[in-house]
N, CA, C and O atoms as a GROMACS GRO file, in nm:
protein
  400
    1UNK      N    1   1.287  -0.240  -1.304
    1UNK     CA    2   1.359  -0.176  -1.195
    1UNK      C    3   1.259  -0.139  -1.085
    1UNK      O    4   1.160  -0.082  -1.131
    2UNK      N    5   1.259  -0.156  -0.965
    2UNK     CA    6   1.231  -0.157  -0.862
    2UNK      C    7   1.201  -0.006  -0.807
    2UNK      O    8   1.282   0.072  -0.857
    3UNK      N    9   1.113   0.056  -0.724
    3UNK     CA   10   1.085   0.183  -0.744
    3UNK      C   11   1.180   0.217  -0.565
    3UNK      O   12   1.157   0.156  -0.460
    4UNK      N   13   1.292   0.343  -0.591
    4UNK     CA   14   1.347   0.337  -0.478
    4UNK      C   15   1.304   0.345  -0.354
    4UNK      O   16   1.191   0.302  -0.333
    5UNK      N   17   1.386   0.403  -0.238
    5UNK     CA   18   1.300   0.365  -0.092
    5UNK      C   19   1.266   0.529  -0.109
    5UNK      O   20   1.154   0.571  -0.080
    6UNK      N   21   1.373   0.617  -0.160
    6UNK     CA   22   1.333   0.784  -0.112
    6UNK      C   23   1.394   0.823  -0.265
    6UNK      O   24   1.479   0.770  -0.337
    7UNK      N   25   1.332   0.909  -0.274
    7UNK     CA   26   1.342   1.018  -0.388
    7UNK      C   27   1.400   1.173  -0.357
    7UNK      O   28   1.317   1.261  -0.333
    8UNK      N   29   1.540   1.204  -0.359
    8UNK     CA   30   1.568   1.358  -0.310
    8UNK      C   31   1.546   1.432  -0.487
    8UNK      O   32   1.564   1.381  -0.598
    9UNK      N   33   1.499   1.575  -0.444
    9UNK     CA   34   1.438   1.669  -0.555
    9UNK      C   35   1.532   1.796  -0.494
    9UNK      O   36   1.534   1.845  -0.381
   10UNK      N   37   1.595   1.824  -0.596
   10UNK     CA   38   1.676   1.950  -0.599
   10UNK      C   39   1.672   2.109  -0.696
   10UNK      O   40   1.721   2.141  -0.804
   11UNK      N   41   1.617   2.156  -0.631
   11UNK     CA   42   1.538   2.289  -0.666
   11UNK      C   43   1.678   2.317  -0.800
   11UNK      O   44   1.797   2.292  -0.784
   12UNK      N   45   1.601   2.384  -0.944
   12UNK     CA   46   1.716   2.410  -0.997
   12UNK      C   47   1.668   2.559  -1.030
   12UNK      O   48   1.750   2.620  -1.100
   13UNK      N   49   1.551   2.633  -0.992
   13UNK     CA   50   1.486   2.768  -0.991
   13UNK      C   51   1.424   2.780  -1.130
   13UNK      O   52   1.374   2.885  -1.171
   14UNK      N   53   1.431   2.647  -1.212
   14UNK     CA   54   1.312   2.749  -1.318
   14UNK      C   55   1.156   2.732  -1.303
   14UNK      O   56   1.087   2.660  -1.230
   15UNK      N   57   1.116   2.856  -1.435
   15UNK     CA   58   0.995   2.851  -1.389
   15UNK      C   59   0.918   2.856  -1.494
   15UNK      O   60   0.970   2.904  -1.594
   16UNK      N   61   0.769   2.808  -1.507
   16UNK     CA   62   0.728   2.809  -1.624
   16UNK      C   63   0.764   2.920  -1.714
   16UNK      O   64   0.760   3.037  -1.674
   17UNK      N   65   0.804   2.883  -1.855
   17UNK     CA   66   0.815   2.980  -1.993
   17UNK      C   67   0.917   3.087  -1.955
   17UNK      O   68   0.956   3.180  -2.025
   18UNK      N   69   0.953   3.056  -1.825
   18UNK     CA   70   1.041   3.145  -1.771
   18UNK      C   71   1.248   3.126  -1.756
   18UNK      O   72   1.306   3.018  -1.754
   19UNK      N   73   1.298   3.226  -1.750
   19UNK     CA   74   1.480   3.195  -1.735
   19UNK      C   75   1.478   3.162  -1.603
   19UNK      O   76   1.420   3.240  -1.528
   20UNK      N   77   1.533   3.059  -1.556
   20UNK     CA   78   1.576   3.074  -1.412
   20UNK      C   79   1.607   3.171  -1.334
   20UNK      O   80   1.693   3.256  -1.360
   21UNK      N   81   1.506   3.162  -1.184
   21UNK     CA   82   1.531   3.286  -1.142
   21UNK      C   83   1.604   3.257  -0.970
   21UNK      O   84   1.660   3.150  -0.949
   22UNK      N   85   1.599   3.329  -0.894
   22UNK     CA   86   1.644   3.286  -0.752
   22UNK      C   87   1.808   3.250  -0.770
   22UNK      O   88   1.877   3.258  -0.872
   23UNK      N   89   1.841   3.215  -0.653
   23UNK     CA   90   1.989   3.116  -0.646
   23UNK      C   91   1.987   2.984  -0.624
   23UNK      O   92   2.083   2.965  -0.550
   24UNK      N   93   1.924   2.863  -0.649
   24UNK     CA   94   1.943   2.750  -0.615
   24UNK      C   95   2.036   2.697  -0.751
   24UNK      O   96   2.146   2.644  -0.739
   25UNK      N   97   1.974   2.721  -0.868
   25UNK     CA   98   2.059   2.671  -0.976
   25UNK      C   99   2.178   2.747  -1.004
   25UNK      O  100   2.239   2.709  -1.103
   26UNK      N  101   2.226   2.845  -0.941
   26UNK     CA  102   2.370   2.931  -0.922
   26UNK      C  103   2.423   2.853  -0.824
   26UNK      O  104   2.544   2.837  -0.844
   27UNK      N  105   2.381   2.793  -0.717
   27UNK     CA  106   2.496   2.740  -0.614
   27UNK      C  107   2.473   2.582  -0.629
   27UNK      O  108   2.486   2.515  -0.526
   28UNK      N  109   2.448   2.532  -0.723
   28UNK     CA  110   2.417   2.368  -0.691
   28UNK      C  111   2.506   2.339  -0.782
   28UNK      O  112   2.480   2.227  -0.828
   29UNK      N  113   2.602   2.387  -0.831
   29UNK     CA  114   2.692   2.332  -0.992
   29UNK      C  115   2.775   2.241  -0.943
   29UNK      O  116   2.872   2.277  -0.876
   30UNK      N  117   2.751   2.118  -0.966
   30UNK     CA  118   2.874   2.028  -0.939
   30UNK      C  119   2.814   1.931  -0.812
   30UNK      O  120   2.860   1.821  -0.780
   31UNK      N  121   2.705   1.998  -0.752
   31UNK     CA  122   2.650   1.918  -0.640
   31UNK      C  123   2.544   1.792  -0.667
   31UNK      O  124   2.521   1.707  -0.580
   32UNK      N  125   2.486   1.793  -0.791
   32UNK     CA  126   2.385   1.677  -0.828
   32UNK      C  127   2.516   1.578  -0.817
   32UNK      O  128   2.528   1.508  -0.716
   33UNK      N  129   2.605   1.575  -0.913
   33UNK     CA  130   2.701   1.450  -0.913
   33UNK      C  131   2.761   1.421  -0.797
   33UNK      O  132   2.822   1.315  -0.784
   34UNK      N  133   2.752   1.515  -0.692
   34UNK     CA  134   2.841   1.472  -0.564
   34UNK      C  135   2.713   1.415  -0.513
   34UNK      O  136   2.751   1.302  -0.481
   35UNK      N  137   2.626   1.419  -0.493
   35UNK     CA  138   2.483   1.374  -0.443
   35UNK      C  139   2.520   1.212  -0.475
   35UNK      O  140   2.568   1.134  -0.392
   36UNK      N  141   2.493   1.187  -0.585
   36UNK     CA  142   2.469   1.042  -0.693
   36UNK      C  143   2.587   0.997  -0.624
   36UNK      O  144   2.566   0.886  -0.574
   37UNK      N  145   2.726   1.049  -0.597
   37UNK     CA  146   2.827   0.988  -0.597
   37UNK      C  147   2.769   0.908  -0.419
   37UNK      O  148   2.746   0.797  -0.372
   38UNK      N  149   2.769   1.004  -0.390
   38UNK     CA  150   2.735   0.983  -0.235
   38UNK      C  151   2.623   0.843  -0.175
   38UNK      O  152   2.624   0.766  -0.080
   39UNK      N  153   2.528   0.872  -0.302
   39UNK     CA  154   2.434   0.748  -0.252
   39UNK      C  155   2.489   0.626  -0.304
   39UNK      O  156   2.498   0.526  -0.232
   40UNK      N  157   2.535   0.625  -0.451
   40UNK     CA  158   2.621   0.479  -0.433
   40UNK      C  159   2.716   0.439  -0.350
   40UNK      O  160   2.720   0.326  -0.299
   41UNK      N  161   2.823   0.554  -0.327
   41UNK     CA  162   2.911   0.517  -0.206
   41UNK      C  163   2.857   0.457  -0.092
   41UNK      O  164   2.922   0.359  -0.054
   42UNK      N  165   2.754   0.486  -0.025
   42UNK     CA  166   2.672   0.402   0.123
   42UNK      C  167   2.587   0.314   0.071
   42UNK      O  168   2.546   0.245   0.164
   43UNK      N  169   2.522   0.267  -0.068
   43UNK     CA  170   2.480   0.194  -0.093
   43UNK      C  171   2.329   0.210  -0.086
   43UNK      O  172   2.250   0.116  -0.081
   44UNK      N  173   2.296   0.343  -0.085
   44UNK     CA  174   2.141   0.376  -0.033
   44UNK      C  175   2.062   0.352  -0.155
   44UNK      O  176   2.104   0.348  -0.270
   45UNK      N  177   1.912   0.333  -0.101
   45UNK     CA  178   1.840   0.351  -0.251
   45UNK      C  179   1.770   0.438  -0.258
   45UNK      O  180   1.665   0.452  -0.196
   46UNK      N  181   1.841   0.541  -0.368
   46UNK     CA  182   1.787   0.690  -0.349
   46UNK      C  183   1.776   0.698  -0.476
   46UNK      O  184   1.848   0.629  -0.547
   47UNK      N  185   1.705   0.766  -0.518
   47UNK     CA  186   1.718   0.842  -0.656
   47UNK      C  187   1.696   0.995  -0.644
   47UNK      O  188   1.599   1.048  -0.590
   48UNK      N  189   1.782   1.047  -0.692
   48UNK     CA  190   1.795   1.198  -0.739
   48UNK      C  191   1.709   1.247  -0.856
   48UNK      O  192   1.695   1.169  -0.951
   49UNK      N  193   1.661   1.348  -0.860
   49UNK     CA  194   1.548   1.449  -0.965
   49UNK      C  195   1.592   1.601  -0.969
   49UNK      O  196   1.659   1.641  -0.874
   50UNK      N  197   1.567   1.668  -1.048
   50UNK     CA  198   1.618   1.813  -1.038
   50UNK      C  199   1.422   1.874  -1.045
   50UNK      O  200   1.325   1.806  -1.081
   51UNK      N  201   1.422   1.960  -1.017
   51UNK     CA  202   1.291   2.039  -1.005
   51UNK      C  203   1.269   2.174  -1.079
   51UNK      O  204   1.362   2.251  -1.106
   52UNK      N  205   1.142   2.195  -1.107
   52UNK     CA  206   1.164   2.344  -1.126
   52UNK      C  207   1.163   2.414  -0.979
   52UNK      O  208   1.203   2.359  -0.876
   53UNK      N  209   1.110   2.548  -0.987
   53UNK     CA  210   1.126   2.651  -0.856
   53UNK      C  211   1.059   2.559  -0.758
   53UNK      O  212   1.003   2.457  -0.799
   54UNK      N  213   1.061   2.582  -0.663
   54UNK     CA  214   1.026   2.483  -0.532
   54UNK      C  215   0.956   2.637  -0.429
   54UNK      O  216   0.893   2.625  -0.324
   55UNK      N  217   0.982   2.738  -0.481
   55UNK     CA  218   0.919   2.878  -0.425
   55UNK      C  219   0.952   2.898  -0.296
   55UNK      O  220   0.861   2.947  -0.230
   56UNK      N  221   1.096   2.867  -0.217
   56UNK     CA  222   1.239   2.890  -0.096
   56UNK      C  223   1.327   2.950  -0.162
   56UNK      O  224   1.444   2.926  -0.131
   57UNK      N  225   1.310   3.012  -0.234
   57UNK     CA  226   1.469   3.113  -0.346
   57UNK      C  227   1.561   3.167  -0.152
   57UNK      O  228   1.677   3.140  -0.123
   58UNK      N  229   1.488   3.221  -0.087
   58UNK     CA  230   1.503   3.312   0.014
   58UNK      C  231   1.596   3.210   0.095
   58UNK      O  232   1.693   3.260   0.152
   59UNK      N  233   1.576   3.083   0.103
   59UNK     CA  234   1.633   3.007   0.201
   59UNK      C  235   1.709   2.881   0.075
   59UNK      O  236   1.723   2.765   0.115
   60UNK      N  237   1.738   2.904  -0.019
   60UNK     CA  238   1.798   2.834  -0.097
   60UNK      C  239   1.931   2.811  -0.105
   60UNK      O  240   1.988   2.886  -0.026
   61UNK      N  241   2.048   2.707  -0.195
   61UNK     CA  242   1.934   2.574  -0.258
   61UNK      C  243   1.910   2.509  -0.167
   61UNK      O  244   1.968   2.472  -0.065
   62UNK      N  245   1.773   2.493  -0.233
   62UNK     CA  246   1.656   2.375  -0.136
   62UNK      C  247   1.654   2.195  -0.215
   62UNK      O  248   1.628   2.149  -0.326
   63UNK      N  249   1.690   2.150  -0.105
   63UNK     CA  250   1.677   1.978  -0.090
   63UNK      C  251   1.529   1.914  -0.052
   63UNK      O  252   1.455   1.957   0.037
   64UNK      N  253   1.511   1.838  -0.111
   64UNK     CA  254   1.376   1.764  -0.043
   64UNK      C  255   1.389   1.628  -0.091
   64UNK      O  256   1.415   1.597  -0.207
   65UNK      N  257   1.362   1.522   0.038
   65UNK     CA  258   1.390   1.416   0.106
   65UNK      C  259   1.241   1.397   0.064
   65UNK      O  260   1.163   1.488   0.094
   66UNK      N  261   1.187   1.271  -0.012
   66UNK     CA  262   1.027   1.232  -0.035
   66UNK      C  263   1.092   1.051  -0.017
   66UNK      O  264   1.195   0.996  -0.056
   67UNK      N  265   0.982   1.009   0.054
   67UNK     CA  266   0.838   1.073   0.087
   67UNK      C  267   0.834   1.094   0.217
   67UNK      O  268   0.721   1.102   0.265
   68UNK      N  269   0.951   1.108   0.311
   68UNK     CA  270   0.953   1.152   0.434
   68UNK      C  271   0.938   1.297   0.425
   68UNK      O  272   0.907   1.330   0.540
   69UNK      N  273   0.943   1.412   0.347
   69UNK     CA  274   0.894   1.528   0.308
   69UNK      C  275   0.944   1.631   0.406
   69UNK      O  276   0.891   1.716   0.477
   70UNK      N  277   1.104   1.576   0.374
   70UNK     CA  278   1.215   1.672   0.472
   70UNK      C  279   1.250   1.772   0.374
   70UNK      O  280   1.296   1.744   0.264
   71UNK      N  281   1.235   1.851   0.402
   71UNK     CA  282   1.302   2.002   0.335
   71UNK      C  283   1.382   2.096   0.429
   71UNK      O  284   1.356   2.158   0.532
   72UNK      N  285   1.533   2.075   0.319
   72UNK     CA  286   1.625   2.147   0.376
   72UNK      C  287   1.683   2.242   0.274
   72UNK      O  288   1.679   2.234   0.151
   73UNK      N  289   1.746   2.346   0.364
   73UNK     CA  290   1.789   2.498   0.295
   73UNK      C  291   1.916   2.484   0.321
   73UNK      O  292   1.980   2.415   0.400
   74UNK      N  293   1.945   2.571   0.231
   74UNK     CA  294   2.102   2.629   0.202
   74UNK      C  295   2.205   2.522   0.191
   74UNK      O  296   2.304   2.510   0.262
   75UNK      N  297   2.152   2.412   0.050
   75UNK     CA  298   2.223   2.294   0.069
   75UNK      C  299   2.331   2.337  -0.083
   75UNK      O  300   2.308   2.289  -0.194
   76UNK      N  301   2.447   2.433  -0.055
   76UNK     CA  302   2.538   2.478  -0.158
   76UNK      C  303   2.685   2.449  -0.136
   76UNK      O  304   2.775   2.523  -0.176
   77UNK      N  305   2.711   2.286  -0.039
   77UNK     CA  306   2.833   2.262   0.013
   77UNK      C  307   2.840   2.099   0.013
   77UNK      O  308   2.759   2.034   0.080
   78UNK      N  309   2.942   2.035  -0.067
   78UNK     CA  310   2.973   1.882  -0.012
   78UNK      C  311   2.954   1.876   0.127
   78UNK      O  312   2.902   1.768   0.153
   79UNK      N  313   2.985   1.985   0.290
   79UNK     CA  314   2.923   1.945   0.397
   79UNK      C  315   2.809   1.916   0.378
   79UNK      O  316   2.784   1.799   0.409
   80UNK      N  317   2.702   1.990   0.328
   80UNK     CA  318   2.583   1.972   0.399
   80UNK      C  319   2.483   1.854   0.302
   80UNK      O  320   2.371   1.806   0.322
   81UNK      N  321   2.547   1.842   0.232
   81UNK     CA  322   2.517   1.676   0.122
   81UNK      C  323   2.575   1.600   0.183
   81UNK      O  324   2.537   1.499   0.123
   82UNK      N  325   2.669   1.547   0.292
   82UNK     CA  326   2.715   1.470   0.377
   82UNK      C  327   2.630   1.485   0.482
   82UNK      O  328   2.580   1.377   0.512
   83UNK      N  329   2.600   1.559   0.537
   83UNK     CA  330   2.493   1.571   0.678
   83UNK      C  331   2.364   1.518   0.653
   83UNK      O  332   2.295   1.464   0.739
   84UNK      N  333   2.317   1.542   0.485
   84UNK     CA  334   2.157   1.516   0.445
   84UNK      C  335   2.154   1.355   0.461
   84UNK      O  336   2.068   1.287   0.516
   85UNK      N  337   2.313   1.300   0.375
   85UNK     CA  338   2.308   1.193   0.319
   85UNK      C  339   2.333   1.102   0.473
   85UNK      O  340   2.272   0.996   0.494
   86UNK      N  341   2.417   1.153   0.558
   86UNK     CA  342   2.410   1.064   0.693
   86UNK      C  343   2.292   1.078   0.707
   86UNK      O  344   2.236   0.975   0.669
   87UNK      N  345   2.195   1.181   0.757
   87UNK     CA  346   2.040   1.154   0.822
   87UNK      C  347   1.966   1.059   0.798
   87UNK      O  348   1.902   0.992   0.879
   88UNK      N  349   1.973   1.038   0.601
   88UNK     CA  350   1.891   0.964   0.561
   88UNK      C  351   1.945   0.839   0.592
   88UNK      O  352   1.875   0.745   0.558
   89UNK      N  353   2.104   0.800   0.676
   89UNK     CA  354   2.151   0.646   0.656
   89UNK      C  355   2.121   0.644   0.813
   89UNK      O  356   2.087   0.538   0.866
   90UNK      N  357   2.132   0.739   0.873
   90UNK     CA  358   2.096   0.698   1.043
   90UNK      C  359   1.934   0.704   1.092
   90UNK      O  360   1.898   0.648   1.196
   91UNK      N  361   1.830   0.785   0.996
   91UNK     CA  362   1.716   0.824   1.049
   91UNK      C  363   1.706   0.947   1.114
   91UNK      O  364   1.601   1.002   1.147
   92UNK      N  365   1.834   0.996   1.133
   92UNK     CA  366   1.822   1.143   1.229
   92UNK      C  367   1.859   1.247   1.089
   92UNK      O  368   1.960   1.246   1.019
   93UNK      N  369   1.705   1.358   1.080
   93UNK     CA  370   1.763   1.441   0.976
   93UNK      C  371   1.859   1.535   1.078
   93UNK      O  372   1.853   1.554   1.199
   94UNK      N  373   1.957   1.591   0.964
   94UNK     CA  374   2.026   1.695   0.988
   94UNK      C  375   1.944   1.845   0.996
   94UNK      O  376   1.881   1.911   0.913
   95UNK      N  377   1.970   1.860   1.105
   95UNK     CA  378   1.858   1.944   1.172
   95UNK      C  379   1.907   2.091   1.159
   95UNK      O  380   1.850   2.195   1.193
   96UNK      N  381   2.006   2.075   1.112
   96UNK     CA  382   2.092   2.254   1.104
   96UNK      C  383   2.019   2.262   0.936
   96UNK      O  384   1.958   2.363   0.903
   97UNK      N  385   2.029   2.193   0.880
   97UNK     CA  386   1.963   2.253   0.764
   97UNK      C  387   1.849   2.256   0.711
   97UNK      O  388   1.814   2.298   0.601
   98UNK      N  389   1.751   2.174   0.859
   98UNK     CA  390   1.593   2.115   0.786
   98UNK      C  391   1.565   2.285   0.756
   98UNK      O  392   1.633   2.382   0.790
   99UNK      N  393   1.446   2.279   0.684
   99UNK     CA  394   1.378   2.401   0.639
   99UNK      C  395   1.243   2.361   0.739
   99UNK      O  396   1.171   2.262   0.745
  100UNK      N  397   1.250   2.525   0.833
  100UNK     CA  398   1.106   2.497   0.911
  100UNK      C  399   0.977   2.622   0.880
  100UNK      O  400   0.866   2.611   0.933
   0.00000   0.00000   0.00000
């Protein structure tokens, strides 16, 4: 298998030896599979990863777009997994949610 074009990593807040802490893995339930659904639907070649803490609890859940090394906040809505997932099919990130 062929290594994809981008890799998105989705903060799930744990942490070493530790319980999950922050809110990214409280608001992402149900959003990895809408993700996956989303990149086969446009046909992209993406692969999805879950992460431990990504250390943005404050501006969370946090998305990251590799190896273009876009990081976006407060991604806890089928909108804003539609806005990530257009950027990455047009080249224009969605700029309401980059993390700056």
């Amino acid at each position: 298998m062929a290594l994809p074009e981008r890799l998105i990593l989705v903060c799930q807040s744990f942490r070493v030896g530790k319980e999950p802490k922050g809110i990214c893995h409280k608001q992402t339930d149900g959003l990895l599979q809408y993700i996956e659904e989303g990149i086969l639907d446009r046909g992209l070649d993406v692969q999805v990863a879950t992460t431990g803490c990504l250390k943005q609890c404050e501006k969370g859940p946090v998305l990251v777009v590799q190896p273009d090394n876009l990081w976006f906040k407060g991604v806890n809505s089928e909108e804003a997994v539609d806005a990530i997932l257009d950027g990455i099919e047009s080249g224009e990130p969605a700029a309401q949610y980059l993390l700056s």
